[in-house]
C-alpha positions, 0 to 999 in steps of 0.5 A, a space after each residue: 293287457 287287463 291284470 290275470 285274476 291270479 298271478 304267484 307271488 313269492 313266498 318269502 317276499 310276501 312274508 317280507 313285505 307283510 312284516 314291512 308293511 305293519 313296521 311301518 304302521 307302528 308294530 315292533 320287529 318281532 310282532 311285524 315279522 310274526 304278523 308276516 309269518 303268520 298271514 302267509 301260512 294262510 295264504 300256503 295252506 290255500 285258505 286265502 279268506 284269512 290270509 295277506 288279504 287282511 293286511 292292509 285292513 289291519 294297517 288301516 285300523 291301526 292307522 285309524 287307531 282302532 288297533 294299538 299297536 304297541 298292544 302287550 298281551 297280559 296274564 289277568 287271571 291266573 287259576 291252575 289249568 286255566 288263565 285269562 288274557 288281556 290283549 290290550 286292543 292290538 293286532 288279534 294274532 299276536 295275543 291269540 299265539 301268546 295264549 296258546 303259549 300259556 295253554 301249553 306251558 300250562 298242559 305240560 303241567 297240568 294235563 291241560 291247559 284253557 285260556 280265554 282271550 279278551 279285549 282283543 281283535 280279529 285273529 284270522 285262521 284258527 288252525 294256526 294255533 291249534 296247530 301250535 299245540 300239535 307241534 308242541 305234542 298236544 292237541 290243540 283247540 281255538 276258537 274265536 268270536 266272528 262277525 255277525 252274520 248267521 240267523 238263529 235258526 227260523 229268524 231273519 236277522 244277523 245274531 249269531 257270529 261266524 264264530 270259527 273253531 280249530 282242533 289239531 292232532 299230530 302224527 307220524 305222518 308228515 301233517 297234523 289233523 287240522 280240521 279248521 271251520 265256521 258254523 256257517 257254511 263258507 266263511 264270510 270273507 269268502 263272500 267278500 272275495 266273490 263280491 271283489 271279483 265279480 263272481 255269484 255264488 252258490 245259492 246255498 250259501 246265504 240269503 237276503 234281507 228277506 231271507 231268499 236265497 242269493 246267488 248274489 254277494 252283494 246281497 249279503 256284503 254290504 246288503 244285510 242279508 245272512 249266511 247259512 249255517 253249516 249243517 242248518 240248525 245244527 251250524 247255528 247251535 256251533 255258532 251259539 255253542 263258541 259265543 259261549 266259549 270266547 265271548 261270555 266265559 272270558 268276559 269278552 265283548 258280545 256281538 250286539 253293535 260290533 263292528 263285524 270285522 273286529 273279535 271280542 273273545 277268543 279260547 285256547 286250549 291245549 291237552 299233553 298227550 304225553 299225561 295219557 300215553 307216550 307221544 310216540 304211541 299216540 301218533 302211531 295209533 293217529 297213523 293206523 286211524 288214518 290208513 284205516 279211513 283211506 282203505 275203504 273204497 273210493 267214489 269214481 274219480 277219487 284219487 285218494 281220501 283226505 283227513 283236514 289238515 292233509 291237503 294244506 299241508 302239501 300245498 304249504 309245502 309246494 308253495 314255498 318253492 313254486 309261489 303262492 297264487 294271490 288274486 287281482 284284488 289282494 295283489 292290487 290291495 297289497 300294492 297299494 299299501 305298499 306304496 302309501 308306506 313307501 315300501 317296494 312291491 317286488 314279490 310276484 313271479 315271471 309269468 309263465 302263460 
């Protein structure tokens, strides 16, 4: 029988299995368990194009010697409220987390914190560490450097990143505001899930070569087209506006020439919010904003509106317990790995069809 599109697996033995799978390759015990932490809060929220799908890349560039995996993520610079990393060419999420934790040290200090990261990687969902300035009582900010892949606005060619930006509030209410995007209008690994599995996409997502829109995703992975931008012009000014932020302010590496798959720059920052009001005032006041939006009327078939952040929460949550839902071409390609490692693929779940 042909292997369904998608099966759960077990959350714990996913996370498991991802730490694994980078010890192997090289990594310390603490970056490898933070790695499988990190990638599996993706695939919890549901945001699967930056979740345990990356893995085994990240192992075969670390195998490659494109990543370093006894990267240590440094301070460089060090002036007031604001810092510069160094992360040392290793695995992006470890020095992006580090410096998160240096913006909020510093935030608890200062009122704010901002901290650029350079020589470093890809780093997968911003959100993660945004909400490392939520759970720490600030609002959070991230931002990073994405693969080429969005057109200045009338042009042809690939100039601008996907460049993916995060801010994140706490509340009282069981979840933080997260609001987590690119500047394009999906993110370009979701066209590489499409491609894997077979599936068009809407036409409205992206262009060919010659800038006709494609319901095909092969047009524009592997065939040079490019990807929309959010709100059209409006999206490629965001994508300019983070290039600003993660790749000219902290001297980080531009676009022209890079890999796709591999960052240059990235920016944090953290502001404390007990510096402008009680921590408690402020998410009582995040909660009345949040009732006010959801008692106006609904469209038919609504059930009820939802603030970023809200829905990944639940689904965070439920997953833990009931399994995560991994695609063919993530589960065969975690499988893989684990074999070339010597590592044992026990996380998916008795099928209950």
């Amino acid at each position: 029988m042909a292997d369904e599109m998608y099966r759960n697996v077990d959350a714990a033995g996913l996370e498991r299995l991802v730490a694994d799978l980078f010890l192997h390759a090289g990594l310390s015990t603490a970056d490898a368990a933070f790695m499988g932490e990190c990638l599996v809060d993706a695939d919890l929220r549901g945001v699967h194009s930056h979740g345990t799908r990356w893995a085994p890349r990240y192992v075969a560039s670390i195998k490659a010697g494109h990543l370093n995996p006894n990267a240590k993520a440094t301070v460089v610079v060090d002036r007031g409220a604001t810092a510069i990393v160094d992360g040392d060419r290793g695995v992006g999420h470890i020095a992006v987390k580090f410096a998160m934790e240096v913006a909020i040290a510093k935030a608890k200090q200062f009122g704010n914190g901002t901290v650029g990261v350079r020589n470093n990687s890809h780093c997968g969902a911003v959100a993660y560490y945004a909400q490392q300035a939520a759970d720490a009582g600030c609002i959070g900010f991230a931002a990073t450097t994405g693969g080429t892949m969005i057109a200045p606005w009338g042009g042809l060619d690939r100039r601008v990143g996907l460049n993916p930006i995060s801010w994140a509030a706490p509340t009282g209410l069981g979840f933080s505001y997260n609001l987590d995007m690119a500047p394009s209008i999906v993110a370009g690994s979701k066209i590489e899930m499409a491609r894997d599995r077979g599936e068009a996409i809407p036409a409205d997502w992206g262009y060919d070569a010659d800038g006709n829109p494609t319901t095909n995703p092969s047009d524009i992975m592997p065939g040079g087209g490019t990807l929309a931008g959010v709100g059209g012009y409006k999206g490629v000014g965001l994508g300019v506006g983070a290039d600003i932020l993660c790749s000219i302010l902290p001297g980080g590496r531009y676009h022209e020439g890079q890999d796709p798959t591999v960052g240059g720059g990235m920016i944090v920052q953290a502001i404390d919010i007990e510096h402008f009001q009680p921590l408690a005032e402020f998410t009582g006041r995040m909660d009345r904003m949040v009732a006010y939006y959801k008692s106006g009327r609904k469209r038919p078939g609504v059930d009820d509106v939802y603030l970023p952040g809200e829905l990944e929460s639940g689904r965070a949550h439920a997953r833990v317990s009931a399994g995560i839902p991994l695609d063919q071409p993530t589960r065969a390609s975690l499988r893989s790995a684990a074999e070339d490692a010597g590592i044992g693929y026990t996380i998916e779940l008795p099928s209950h069809s």
